[in-house]
C-alpha positions in Angstrom: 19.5 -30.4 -20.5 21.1 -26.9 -19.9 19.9 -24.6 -17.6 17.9 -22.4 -19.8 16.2 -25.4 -21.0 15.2 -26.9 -17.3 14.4 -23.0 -16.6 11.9 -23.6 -19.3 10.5 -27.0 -19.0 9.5 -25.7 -15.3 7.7 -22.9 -15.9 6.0 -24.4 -19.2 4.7 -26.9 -17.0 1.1 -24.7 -17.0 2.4 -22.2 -15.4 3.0 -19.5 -19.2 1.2 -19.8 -22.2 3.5 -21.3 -25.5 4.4 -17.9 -26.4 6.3 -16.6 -22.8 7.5 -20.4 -22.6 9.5 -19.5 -25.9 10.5 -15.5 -25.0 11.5 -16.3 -21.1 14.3 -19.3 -22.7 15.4 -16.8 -25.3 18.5 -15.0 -23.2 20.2 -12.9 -25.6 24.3 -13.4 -25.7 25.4 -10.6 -23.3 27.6 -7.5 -24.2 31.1 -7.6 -23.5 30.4 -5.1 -21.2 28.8 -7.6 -19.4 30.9 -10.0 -19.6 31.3 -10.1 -16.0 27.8 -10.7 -14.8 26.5 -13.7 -13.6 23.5 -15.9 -15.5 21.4 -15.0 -12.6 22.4 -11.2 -13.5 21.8 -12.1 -17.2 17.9 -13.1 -16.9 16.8 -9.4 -17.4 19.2 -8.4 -20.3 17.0 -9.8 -22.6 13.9 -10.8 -21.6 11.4 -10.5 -24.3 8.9 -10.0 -22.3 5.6 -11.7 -23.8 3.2 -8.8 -25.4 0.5 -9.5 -22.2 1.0 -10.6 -18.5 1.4 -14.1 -18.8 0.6 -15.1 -15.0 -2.8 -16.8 -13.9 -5.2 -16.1 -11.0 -4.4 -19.4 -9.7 -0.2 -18.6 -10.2 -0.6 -16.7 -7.1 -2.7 -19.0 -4.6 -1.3 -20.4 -1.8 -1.6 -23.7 0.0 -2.6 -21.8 3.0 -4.9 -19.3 2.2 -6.3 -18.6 6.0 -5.7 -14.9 6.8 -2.4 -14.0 6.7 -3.1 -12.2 10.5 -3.2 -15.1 11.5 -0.2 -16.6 10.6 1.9 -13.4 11.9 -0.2 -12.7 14.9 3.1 -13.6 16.8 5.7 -11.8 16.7 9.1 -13.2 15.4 12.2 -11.7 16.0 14.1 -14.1 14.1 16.2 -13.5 10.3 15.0 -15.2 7.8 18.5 -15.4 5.6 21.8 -16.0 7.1 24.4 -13.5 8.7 26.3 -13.8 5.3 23.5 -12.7 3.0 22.3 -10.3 6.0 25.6 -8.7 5.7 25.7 -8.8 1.8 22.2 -7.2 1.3 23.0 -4.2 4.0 26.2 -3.5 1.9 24.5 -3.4 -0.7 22.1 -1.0 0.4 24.8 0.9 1.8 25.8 2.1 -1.7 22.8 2.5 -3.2 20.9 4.6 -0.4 21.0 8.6 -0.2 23.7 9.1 1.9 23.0 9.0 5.3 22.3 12.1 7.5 20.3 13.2 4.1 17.1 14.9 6.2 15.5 15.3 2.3 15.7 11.5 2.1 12.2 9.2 2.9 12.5 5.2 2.0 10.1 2.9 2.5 10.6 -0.8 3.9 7.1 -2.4 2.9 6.6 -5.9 4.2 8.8 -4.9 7.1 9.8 -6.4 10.3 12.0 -6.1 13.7 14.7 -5.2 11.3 14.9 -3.7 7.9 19.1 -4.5 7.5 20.3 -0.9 6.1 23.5 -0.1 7.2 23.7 0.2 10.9 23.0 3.8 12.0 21.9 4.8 8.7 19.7 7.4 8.7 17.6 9.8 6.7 15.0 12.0 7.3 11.8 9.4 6.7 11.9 5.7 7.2 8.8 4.6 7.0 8.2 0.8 7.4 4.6 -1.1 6.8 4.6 -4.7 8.7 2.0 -7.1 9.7 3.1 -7.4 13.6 3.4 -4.3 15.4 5.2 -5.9 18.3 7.9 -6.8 15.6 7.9 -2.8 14.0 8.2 -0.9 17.5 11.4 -3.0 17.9 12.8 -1.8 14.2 15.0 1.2 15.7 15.6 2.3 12.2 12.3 3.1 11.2 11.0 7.2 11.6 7.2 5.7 11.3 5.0 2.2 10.7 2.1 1.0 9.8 0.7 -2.3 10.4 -1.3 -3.6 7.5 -2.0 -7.0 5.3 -1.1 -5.9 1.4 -2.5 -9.3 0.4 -6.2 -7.9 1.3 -5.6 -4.5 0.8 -2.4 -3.4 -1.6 -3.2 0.3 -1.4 0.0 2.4 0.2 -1.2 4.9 2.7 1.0 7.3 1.7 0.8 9.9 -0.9 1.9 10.1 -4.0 5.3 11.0 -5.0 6.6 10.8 -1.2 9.5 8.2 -1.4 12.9 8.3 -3.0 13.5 4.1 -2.1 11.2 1.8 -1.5 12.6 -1.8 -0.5 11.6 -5.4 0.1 13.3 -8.4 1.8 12.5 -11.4 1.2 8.6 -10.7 0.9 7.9 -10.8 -2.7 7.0 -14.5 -3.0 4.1 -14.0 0.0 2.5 -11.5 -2.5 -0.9 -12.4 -4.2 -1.6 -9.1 -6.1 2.0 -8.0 -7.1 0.7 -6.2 -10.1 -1.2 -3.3 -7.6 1.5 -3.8 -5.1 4.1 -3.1 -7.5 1.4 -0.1 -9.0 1.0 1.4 -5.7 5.2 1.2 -5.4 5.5 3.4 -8.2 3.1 5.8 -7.5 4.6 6.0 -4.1 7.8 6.2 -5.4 9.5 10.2 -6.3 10.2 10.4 -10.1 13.5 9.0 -10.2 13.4 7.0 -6.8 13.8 3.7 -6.9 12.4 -0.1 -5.8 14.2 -2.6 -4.7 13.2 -6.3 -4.4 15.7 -9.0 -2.6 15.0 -12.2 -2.2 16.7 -15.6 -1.5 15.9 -19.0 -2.1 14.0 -19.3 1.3 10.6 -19.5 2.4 7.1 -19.9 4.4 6.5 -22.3 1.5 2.8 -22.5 2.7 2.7 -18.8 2.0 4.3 -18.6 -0.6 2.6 -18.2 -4.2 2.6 -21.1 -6.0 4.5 -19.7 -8.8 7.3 -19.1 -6.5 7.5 -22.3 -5.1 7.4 -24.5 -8.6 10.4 -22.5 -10.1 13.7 -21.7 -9.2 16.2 -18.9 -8.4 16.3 -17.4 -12.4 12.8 -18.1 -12.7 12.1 -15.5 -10.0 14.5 -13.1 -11.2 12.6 -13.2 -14.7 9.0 -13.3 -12.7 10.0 -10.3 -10.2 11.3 -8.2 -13.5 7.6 -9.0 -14.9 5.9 -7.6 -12.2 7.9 -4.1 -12.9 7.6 -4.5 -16.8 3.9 -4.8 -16.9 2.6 -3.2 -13.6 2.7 -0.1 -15.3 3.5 0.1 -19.0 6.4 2.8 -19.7 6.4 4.0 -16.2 8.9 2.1 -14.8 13.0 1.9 -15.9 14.2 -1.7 -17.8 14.1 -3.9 -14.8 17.6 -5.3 -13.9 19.1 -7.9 -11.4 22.2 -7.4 -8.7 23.2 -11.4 -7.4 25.1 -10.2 -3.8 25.1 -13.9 -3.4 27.8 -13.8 -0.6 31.3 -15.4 -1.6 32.2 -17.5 1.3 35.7 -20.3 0.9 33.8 -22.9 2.9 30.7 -23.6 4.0 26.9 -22.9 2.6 25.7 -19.7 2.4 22.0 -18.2 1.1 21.9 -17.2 -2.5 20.7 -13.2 -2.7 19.5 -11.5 -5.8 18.5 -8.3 -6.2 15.8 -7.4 -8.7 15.6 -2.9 -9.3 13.7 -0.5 -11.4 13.2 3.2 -11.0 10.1 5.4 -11.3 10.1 7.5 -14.8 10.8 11.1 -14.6 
């Protein structure tokens, strides 16, 4: 069986209705302009995205469910990817961010931590970071600001509208149990024009994780993060598209890394 078709026998296994079983193994042959992207990369060219949501309630449960305070009552200062895809995602960001020094320039790092991995001394004239340990967001020398607060029983911002021009996310998105308001309050967050952006790996808290995440694998999530933009808010959001930074290394293992991005509407 080819990839597409494992891709597909996974997530038909209760997890879509028939019709998004049919549309998410339906990749359209990519443009030769595109010739060079990867089939990670390729997930969001054609998606055919189903005509309604087709997640469950019980697609986002967890095997832990206790309160998530609990779980990061400790602080730890730890990386949860290695140095290679550490250095792959900060390059990234380095071309993608408003140049630094730009004092008009506020980003957001929700789900944030000791360390955010922007470029080192980047800077701009709001970083705001929102966290579930405090201990582990005083340390984060790149944030201007933080909040401490648990998105999975509250996913309203507390920020205003229209007050970021990036909002990002490491490595987070799986632990989310109501991406659909997360990714709604993300956009009206966002400035018209700014921009969200959602890396992830193939690691996890796998007790945390939703239960989507962990029965599917790395295009799967590609696809299911793209959803989350495509029907959060209908028309508000750019075509979702996907960056693999997956780290070239001659010899040993390194952590996959995929990018998935979509900006606000102006």
């Amino acid at each position: 069986m080819n990839t597409v078709g494992r891709r597909v026998a996974l997530l038909g296994s209760g997890l879509l209705g028939a019709s998004a079983i049919q549309l998410v193994g339906r990749r359209g042959t990519a443009a030769s302009a595109a010739s060079a992207k990867t089939d990670i990369e390729k997930v969001l060219d054609d998606p055919r995205w189903p005509e309604k949501f087709p997640f469950k309630p019980e697609n986002f449960a967890r095997y832990d469910e206790t309160p998530d305070t609990y779980f990061y009552s400790q602080p730890r200062f730890v990386t949860h990817i290695d140095d290679n895809a550490i250095k792959s995602l900060t390059k990234f960001y380095g071309e993608v961010f408003p140049p630094t020094g730009t004092q008009s320039a506020a980003l957001l790092d929700i789900c944030s931590s000791w360390v955010s991995h922007y470029p080192e001394g980047y800077k701009a004239g709001r970083v705001a970071g929102l966290g579930m340990n405090e201990s582990e967001l005083a340390r984060n020398v790149q944030l201007t600001e933080y909040a401490v607060k648990d998105l999975n029983v509250d996913p309203i911002l507390p920020y205003a509208d229209n007050s970021f021009d990036v909002v990002t996310n490491c490595v987070s998105v799986d632990y989310l149990n109501k991406p659909m308001e997360i990714f709604r309050e993300m956009h009206r967050v966002l400035k018209p024009g700014g921009t969200a952006y959602m890396s992830f790996s193939n690691r996890c808290f796998p007790t945390k994780a939703i239960a989507l995440w962990t029965a599917t694998g790395d295009a799967d999530h590609v696809w299911i993060v793209g959803s989350y933009f495509h029907y959060s808010v209908p028309g508000g959001w750019s075509e979702p598209s996907c960056k693999d930074i997956t780290p070239k290394v001659m010899f040993g293992h390194t952590d996959p890394m995929y990018v998935v991005m979509a900006s606000k509407k102006a």
